[in-house]
MDTraj code that builds the backbone (N, CA, C; nanometers):
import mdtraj as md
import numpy as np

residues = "UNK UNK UNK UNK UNK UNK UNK UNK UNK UNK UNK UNK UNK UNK UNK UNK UNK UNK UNK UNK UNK UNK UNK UNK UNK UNK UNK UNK UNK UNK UNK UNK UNK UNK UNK UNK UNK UNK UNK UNK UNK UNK UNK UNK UNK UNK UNK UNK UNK UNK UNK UNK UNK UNK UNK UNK UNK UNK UNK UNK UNK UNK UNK UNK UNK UNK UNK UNK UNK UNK UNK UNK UNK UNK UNK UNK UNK UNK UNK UNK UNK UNK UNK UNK UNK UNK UNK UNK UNK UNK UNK UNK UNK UNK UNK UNK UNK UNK UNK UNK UNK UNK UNK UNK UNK UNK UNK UNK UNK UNK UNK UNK UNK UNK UNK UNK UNK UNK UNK UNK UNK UNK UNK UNK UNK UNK UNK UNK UNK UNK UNK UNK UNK UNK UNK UNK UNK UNK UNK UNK UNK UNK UNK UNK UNK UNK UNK UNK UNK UNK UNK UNK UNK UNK UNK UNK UNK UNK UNK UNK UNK UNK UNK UNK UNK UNK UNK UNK UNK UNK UNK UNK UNK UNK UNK UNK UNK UNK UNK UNK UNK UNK UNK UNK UNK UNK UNK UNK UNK UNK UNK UNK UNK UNK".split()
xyz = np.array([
    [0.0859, -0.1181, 0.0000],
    [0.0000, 0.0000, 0.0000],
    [0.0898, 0.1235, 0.0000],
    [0.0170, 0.2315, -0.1208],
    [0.1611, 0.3148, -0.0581],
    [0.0294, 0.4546, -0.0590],
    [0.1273, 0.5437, 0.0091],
    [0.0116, 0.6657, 0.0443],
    [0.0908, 0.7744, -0.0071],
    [0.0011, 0.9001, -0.0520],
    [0.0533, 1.0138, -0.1094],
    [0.0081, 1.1401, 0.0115],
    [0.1020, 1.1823, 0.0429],
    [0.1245, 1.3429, 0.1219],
    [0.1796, 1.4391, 0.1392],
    [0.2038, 1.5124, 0.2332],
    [0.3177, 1.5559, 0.2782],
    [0.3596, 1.5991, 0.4258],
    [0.4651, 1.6196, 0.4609],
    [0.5209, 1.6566, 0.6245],
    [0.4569, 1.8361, 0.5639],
    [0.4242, 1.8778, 0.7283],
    [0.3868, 2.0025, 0.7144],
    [0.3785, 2.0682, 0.9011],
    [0.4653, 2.1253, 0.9273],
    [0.4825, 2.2024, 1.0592],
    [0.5640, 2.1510, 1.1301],
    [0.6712, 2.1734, 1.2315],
    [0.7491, 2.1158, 1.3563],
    [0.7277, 2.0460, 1.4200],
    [0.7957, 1.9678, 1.4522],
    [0.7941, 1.8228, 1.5363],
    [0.8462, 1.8937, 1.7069],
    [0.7667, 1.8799, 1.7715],
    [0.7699, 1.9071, 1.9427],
    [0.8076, 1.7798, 1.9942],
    [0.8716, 1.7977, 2.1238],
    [0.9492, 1.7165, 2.2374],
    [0.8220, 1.6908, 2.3279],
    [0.7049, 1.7568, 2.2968],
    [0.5813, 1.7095, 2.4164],
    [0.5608, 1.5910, 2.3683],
    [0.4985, 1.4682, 2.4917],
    [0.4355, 1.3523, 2.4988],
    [0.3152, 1.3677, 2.4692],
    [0.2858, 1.2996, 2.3242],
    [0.1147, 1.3012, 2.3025],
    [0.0358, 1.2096, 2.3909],
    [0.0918, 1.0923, 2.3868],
    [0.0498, 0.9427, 2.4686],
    [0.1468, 0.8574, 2.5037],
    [0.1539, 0.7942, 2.5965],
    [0.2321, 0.7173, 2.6232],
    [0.1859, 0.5711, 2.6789],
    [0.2426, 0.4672, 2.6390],
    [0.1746, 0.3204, 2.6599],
    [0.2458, 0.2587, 2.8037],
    [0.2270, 0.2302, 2.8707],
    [0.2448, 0.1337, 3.0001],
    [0.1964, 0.0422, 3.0220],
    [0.2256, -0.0820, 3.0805],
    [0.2127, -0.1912, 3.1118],
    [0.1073, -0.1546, 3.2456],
    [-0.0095, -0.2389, 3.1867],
    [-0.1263, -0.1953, 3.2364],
    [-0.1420, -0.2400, 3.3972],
    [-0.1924, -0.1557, 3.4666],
    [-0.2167, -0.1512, 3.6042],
    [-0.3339, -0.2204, 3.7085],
    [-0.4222, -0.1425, 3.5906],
    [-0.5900, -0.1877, 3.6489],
    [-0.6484, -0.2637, 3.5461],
    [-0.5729, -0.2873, 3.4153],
    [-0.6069, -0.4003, 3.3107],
    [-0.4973, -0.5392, 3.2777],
    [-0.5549, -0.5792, 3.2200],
    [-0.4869, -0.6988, 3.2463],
    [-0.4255, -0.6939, 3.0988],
    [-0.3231, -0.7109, 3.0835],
    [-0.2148, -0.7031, 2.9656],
    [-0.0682, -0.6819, 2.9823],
    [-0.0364, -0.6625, 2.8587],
    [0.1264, -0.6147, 2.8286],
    [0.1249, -0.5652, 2.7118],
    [0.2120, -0.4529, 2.7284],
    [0.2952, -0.3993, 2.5617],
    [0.3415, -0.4890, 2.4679],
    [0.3439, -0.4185, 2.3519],
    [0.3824, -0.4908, 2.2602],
    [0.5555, -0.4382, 2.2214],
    [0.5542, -0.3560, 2.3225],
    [0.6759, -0.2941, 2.2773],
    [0.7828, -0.3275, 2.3835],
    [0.9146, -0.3408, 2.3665],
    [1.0372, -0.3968, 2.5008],
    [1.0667, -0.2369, 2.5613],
    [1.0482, -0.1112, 2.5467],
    [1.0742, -0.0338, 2.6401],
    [0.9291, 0.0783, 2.6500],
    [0.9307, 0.1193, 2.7559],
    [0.7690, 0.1708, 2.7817],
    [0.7984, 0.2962, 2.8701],
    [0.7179, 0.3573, 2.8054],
    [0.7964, 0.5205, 2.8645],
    [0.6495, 0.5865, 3.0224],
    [0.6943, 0.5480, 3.1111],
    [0.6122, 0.6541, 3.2218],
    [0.6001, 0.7531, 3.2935],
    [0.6469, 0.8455, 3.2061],
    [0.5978, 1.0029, 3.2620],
    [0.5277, 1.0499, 3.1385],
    [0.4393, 1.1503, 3.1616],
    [0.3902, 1.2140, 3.0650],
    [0.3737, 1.3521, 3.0664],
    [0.3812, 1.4751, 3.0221],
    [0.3834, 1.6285, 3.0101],
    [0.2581, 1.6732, 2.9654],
    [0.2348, 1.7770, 3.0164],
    [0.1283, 1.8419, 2.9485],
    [0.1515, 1.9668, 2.8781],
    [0.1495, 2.0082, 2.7068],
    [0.2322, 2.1083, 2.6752],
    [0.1593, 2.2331, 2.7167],
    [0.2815, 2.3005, 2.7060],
    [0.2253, 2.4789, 2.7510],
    [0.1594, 2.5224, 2.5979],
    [0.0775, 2.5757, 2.5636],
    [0.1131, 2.6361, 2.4334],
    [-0.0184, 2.8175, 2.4641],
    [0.0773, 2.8697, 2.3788],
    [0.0168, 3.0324, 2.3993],
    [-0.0897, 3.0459, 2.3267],
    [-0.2365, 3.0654, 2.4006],
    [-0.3519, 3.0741, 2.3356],
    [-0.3630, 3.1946, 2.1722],
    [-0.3022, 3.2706, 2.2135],
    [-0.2603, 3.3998, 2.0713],
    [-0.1922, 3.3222, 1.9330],
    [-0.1009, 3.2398, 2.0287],
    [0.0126, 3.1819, 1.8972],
    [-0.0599, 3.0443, 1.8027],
    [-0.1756, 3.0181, 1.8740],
    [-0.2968, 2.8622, 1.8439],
    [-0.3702, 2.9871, 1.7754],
    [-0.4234, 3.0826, 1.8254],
    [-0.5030, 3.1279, 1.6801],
    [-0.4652, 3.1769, 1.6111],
    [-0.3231, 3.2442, 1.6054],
    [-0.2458, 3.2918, 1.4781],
    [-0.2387, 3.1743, 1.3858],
    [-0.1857, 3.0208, 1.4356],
    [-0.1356, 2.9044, 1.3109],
    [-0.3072, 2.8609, 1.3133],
    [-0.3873, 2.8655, 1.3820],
    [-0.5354, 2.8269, 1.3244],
    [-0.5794, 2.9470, 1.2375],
    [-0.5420, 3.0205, 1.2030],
    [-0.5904, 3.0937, 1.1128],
    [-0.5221, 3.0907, 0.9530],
    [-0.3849, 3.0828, 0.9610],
    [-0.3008, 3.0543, 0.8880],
    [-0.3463, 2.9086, 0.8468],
    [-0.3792, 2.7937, 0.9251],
    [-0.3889, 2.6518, 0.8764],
    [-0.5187, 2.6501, 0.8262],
    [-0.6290, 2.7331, 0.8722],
    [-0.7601, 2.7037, 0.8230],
    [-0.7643, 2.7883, 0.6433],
    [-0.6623, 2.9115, 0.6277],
    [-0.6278, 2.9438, 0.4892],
    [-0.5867, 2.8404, 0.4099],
    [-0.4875, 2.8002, 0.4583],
    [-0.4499, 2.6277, 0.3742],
    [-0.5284, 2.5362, 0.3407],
    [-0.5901, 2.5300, 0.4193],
    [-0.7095, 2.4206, 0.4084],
    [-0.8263, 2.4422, 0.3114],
    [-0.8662, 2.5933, 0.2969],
    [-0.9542, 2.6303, 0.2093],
    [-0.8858, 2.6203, 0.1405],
    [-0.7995, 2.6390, 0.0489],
    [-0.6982, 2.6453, -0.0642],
    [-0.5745, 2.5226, -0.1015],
    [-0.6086, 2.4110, -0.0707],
    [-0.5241, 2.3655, -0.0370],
    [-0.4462, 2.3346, -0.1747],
    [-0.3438, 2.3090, -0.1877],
    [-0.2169, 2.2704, -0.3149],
    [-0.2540, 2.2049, -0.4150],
    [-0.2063, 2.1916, -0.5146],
    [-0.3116, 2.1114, -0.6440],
    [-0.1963, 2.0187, -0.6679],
    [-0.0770, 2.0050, -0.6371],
    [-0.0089, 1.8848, -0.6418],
    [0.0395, 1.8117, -0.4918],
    [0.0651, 1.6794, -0.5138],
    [0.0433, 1.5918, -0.4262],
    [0.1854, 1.5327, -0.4066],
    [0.2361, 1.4841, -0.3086],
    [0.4165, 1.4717, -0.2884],
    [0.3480, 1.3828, -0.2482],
    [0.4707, 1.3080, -0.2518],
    [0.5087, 1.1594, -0.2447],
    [0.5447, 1.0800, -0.0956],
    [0.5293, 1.2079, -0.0259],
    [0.5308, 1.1372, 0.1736],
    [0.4131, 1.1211, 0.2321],
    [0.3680, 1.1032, 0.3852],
    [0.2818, 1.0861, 0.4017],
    [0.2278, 1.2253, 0.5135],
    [0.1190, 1.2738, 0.4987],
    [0.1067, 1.4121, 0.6049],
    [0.2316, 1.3970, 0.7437],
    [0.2680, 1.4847, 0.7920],
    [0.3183, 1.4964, 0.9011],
    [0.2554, 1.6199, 1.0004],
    [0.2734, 1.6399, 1.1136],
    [0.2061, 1.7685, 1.1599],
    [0.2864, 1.7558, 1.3368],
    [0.2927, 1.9102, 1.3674],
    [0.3630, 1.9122, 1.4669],
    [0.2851, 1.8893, 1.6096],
    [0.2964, 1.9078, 1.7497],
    [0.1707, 1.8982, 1.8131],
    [0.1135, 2.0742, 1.8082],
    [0.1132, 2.1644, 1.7857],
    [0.0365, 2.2701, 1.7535],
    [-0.1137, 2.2343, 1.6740],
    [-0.0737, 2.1216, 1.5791],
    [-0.1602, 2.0856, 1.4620],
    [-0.2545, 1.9725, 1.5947],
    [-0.2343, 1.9559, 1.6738],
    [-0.3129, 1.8588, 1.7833],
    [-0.3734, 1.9352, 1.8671],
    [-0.3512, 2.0435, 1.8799],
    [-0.4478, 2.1276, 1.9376],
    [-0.5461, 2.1988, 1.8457],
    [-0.4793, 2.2103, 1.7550],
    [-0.5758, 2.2626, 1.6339],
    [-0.6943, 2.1434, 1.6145],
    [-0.6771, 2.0106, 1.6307],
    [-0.7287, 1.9321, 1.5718],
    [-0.8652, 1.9228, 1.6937],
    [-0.7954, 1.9154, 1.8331],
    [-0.8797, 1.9209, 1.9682],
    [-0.9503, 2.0396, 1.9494],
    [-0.9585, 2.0951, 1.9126],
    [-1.0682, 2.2587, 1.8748],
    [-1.1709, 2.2243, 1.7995],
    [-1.1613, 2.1302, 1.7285],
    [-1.2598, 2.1191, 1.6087],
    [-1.2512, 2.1556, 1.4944],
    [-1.1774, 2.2881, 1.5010],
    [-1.1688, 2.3635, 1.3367],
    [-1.1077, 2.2802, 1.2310],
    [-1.0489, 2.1969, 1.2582],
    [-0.9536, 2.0926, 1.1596],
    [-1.0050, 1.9851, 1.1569],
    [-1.0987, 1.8897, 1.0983],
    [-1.1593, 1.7523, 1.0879],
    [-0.9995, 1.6329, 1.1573],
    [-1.0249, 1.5441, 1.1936],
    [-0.8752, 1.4728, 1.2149],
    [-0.8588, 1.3891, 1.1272],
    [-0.9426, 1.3836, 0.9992],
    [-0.8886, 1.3533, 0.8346],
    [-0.8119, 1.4109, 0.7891],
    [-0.7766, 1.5537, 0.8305],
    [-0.7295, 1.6146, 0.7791],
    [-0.5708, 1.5570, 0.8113],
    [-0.5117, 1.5700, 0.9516],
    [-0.3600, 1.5763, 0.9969],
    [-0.3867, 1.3809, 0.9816],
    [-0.2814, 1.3343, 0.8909],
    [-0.2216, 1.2016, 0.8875],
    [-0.1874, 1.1319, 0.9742],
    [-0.0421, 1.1836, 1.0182],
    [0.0352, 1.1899, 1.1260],
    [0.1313, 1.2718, 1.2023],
    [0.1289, 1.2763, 1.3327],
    [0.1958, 1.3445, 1.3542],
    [0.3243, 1.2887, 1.4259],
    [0.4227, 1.3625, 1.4087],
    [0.5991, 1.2804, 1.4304],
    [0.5744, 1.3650, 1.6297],
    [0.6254, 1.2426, 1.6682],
    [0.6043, 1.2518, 1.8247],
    [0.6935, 1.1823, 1.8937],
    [0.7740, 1.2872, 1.9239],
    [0.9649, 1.2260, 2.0085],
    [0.9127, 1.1458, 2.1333],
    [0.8695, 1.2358, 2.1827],
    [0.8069, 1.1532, 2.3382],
    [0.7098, 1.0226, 2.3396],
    [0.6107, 1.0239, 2.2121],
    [0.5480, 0.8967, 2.2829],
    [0.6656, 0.7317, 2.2528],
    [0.5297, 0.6633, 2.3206],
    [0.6409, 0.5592, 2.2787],
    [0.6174, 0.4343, 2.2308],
    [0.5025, 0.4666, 2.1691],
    [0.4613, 0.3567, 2.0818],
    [0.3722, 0.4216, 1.9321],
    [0.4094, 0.3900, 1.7885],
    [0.3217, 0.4312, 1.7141],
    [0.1546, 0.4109, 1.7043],
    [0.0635, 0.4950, 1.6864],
    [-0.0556, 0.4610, 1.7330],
    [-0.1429, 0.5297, 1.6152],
    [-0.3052, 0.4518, 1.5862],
    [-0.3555, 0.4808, 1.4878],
    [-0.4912, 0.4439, 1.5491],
    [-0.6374, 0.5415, 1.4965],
    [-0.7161, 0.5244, 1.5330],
    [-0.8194, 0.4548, 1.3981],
    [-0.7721, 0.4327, 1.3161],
    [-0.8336, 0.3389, 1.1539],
    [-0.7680, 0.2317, 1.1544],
    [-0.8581, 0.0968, 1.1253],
    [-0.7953, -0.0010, 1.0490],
    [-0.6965, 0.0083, 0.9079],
    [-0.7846, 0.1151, 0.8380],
    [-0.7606, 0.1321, 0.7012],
    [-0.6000, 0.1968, 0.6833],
    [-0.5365, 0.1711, 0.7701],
    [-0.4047, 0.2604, 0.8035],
    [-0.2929, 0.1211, 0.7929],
    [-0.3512, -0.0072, 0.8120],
    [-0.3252, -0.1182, 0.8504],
    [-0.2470, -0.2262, 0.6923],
    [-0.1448, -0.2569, 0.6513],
    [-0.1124, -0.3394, 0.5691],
    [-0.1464, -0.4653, 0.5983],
    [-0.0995, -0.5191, 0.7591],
    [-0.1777, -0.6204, 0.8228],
    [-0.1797, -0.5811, 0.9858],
    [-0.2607, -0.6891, 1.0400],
    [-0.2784, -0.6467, 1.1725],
    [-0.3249, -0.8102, 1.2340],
    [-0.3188, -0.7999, 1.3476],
    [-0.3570, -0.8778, 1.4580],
    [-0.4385, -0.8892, 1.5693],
    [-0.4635, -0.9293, 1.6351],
    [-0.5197, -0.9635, 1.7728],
    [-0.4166, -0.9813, 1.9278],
    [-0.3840, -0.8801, 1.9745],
    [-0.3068, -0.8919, 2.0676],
    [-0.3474, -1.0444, 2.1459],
    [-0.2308, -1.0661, 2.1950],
    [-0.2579, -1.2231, 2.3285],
    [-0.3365, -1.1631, 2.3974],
    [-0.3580, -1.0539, 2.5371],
    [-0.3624, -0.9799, 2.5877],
    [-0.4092, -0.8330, 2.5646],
    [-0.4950, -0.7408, 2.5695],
    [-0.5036, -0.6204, 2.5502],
    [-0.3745, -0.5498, 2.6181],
    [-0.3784, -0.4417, 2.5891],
    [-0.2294, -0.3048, 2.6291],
    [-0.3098, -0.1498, 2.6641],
    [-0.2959, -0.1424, 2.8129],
    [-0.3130, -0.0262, 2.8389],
    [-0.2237, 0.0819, 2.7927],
    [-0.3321, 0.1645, 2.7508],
    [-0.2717, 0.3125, 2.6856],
    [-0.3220, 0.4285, 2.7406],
    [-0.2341, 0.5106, 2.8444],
    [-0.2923, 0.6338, 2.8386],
    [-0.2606, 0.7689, 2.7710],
    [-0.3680, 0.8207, 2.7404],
    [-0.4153, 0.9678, 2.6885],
    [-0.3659, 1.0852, 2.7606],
    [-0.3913, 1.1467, 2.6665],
    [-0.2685, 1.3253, 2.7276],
    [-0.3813, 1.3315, 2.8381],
    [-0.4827, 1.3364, 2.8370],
    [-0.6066, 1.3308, 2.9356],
    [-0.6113, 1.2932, 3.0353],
    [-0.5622, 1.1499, 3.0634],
    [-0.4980, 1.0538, 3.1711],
    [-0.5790, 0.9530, 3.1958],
    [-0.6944, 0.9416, 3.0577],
    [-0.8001, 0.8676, 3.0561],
    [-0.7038, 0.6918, 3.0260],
    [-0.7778, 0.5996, 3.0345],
    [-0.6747, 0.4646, 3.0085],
    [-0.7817, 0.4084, 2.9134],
    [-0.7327, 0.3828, 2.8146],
    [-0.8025, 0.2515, 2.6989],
    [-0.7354, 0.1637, 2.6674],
    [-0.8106, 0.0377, 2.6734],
    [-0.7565, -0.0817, 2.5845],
    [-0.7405, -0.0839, 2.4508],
    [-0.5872, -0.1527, 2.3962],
    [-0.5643, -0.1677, 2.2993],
    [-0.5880, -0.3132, 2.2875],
    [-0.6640, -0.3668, 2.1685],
    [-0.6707, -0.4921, 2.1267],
    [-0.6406, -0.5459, 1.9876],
    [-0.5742, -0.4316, 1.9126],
    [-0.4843, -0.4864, 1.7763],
    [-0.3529, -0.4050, 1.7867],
    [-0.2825, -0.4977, 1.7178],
    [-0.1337, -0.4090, 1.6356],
    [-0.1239, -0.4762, 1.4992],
    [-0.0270, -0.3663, 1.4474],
    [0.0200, -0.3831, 1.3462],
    [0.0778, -0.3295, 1.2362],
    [0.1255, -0.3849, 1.1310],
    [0.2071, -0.2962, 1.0094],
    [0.1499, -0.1947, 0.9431],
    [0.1914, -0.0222, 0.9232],
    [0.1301, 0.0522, 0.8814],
    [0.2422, 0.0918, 0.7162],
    [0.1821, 0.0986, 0.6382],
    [0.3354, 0.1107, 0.4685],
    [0.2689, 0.2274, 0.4963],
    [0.3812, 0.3618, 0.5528],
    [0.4116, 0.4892, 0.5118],
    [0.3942, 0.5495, 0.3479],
    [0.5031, 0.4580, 0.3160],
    [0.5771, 0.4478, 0.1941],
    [0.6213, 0.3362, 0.1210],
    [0.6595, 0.3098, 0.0270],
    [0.6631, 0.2050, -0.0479],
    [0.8132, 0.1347, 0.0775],
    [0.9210, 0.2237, 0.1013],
    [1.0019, 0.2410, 0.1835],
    [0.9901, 0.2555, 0.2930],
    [0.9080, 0.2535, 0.3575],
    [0.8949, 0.2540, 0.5262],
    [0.7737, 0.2175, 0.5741],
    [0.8138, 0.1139, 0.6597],
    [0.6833, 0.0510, 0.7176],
    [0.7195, 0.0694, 0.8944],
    [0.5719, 0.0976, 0.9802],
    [0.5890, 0.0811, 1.1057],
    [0.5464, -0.0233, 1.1418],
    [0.6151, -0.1032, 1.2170],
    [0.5601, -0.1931, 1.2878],
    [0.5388, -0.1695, 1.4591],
    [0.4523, -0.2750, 1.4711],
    [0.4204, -0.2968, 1.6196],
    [0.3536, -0.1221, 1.6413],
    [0.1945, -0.0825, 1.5209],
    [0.1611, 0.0375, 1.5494],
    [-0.0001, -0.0448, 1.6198],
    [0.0015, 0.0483, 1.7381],
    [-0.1285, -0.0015, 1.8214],
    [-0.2422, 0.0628, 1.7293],
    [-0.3705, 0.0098, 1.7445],
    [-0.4821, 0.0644, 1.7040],
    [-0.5594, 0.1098, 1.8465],
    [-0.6108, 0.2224, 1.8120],
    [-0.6999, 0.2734, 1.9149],
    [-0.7886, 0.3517, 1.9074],
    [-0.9293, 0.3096, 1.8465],
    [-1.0401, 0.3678, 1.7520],
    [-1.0598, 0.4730, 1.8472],
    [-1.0815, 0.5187, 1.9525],
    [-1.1129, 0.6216, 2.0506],
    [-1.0221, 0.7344, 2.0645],
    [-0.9166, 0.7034, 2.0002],
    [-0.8060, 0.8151, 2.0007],
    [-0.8142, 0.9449, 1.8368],
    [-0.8402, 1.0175, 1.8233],
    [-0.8525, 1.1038, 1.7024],
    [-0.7156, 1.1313, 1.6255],
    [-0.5743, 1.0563, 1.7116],
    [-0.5043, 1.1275, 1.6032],
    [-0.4275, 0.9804, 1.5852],
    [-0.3138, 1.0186, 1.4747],
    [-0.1980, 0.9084, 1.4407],
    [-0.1015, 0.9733, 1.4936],
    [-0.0102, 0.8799, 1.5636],
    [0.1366, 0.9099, 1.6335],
    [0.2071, 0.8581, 1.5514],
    [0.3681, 0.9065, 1.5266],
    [0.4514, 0.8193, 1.4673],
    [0.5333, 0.9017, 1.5893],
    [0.5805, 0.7524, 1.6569],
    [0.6737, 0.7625, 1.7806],
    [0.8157, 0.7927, 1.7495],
    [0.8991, 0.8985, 1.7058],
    [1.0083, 0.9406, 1.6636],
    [1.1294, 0.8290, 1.7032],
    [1.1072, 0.7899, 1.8145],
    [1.2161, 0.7487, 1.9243],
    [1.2010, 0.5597, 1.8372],
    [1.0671, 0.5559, 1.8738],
    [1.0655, 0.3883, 1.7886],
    [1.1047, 0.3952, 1.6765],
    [1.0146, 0.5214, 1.5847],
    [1.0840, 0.5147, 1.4233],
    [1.2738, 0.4920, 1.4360],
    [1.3450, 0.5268, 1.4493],
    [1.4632, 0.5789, 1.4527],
    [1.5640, 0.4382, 1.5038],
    [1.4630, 0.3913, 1.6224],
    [1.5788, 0.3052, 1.7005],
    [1.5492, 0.1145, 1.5817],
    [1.3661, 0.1080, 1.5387],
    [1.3509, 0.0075, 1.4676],
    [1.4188, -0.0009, 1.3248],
    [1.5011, 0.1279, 1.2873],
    [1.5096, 0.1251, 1.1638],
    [1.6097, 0.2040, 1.1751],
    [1.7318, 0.2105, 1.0421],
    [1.8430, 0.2685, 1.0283],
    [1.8237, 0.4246, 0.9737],
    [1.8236, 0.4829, 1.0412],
    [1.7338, 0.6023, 1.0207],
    [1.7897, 0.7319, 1.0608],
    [1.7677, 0.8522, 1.0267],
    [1.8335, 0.9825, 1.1072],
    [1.7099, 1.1048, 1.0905],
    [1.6923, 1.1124, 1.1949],
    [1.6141, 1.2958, 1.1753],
    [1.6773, 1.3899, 1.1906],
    [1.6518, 1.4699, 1.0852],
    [1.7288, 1.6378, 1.1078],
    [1.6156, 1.7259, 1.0967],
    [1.6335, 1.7820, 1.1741],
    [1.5489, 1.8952, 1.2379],
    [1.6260, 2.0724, 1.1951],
    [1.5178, 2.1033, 1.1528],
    [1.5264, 2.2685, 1.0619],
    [1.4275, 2.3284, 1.1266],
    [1.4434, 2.4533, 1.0653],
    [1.3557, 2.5922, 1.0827],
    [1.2619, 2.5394, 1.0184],
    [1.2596, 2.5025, 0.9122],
    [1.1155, 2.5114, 0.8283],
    [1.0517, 2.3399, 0.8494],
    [1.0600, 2.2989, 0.9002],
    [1.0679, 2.1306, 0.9375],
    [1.1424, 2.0350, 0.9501],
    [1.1404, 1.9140, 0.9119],
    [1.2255, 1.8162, 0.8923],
    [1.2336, 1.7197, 0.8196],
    [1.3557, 1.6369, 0.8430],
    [1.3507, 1.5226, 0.7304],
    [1.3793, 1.3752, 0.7886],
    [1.3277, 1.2813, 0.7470],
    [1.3940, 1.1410, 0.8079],
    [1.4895, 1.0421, 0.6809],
    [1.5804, 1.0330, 0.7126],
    [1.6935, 0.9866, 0.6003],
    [1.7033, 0.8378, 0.6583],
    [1.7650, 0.7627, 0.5501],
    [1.7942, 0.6575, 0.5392],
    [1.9473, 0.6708, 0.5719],
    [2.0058, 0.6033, 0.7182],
    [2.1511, 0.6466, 0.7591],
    [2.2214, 0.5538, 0.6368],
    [2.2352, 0.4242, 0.5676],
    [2.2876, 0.3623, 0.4845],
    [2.2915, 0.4705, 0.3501],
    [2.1897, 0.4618, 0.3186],
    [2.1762, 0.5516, 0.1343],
    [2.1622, 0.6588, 0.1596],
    [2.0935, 0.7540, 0.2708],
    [2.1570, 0.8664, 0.2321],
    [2.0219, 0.9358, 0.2001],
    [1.9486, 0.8495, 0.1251],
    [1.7919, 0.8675, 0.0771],
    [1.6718, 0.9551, 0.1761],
    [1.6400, 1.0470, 0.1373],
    [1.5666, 1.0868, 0.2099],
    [1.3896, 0.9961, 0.2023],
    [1.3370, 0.9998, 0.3286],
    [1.2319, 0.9237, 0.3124],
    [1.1006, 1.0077, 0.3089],
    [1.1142, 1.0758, 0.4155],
    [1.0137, 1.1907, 0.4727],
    [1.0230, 1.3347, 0.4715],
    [0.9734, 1.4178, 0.4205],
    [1.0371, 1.5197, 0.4152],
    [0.9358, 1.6596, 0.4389],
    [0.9623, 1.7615, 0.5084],
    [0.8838, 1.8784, 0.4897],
    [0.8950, 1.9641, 0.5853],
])
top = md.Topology()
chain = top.add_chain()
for i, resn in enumerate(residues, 1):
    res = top.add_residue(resn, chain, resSeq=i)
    for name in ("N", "CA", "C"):
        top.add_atom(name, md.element.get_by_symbol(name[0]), res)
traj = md.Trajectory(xyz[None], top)
């Protein structure tokens, strides 16, 4: 499966979600390291309606050609999305250093998938806890696939866990003013870009 997009806004160090080995449910991760602290970001109510105004122009107008990555969006674009003004069809995914597991709220995101042994507690920036009861392979790109991405129909956005992307795969992010890119450390190849 391959998907057409593009990366679009900064990648933040805030924790969208983070997965733990469940407490009051009965399970385990699917993942060998599990991150437990979580942040709540600051962000300046003026500076959310300056880029919601700017993003809702884009959106009416949006580009008439189509690149070859898959959406990206920073967490600014997650508060935009928690407002309402932005459908969460709209943002793909968003690149997320802190969480620590990739996460998707569509099957249709899915190349294949499974049935966990066990469900996997996941909690929300909220601090709400849901069960996860699938994982599985998501094709980015013809070139990059995530694995071990949880499904979690109750959640509105897609995570791509920076820290998993990077450590499952030979990989490098460079980080710019105007966004970023994820390279292939062997070829050199850029994969993701914007």
């Amino acid at each position: 499966m391959h998907h057409k997009a593009e990366i679009s806004g900064n990648p933040s160090t805030k924790i969208a979600a983070y997965v733990e080995e469940a407490t009051t449910f009965e399970g385990d991760t699917p993942s060998d390291e599990l991150s437990s602290q979580s942040a709540s970001p600051k962000i300046d109510p003026a500076f959310v309606q300056a880029v919601v105004k700017e993003m809702y122009k884009v959106f009416q107008n949006p580009p008439t050609s189509e690149s070859n990555f898959p959406k990206f969006g920073g967490m600014i674009l997650v508060s935009i999305v928690n407002s309402g003004i932005i459908p969460s069809s709209v943002v793909s995914w968003i690149i997320d250093s802190g969480a620590s597991d990739h996460m998707t709220f569509t099957l249709f995101d899915f190349t294949k998938y499974f049935r966990l042994p066990k469900p996997v507690a996941v909690t929300l920036p909220d601090g709400q806890q849901k069960l996860v009861n699938f994982c599985g392979t998501v094709a980015l790109t013809d070139k990059l696939c995530l694995h071990n991405v949880l499904y979690l129909p109750d959640f509105k956005h897609k995570l791509l866990s920076l820290g998993k992307l990077l450590e499952d795969s030979k990989l490098v992010a460079n980080f710019h003013v105007s966004g970023c890119s994820i390279q292939d450390l062997s070829t050199k190849e850029v994969l993701l870009s914007g």
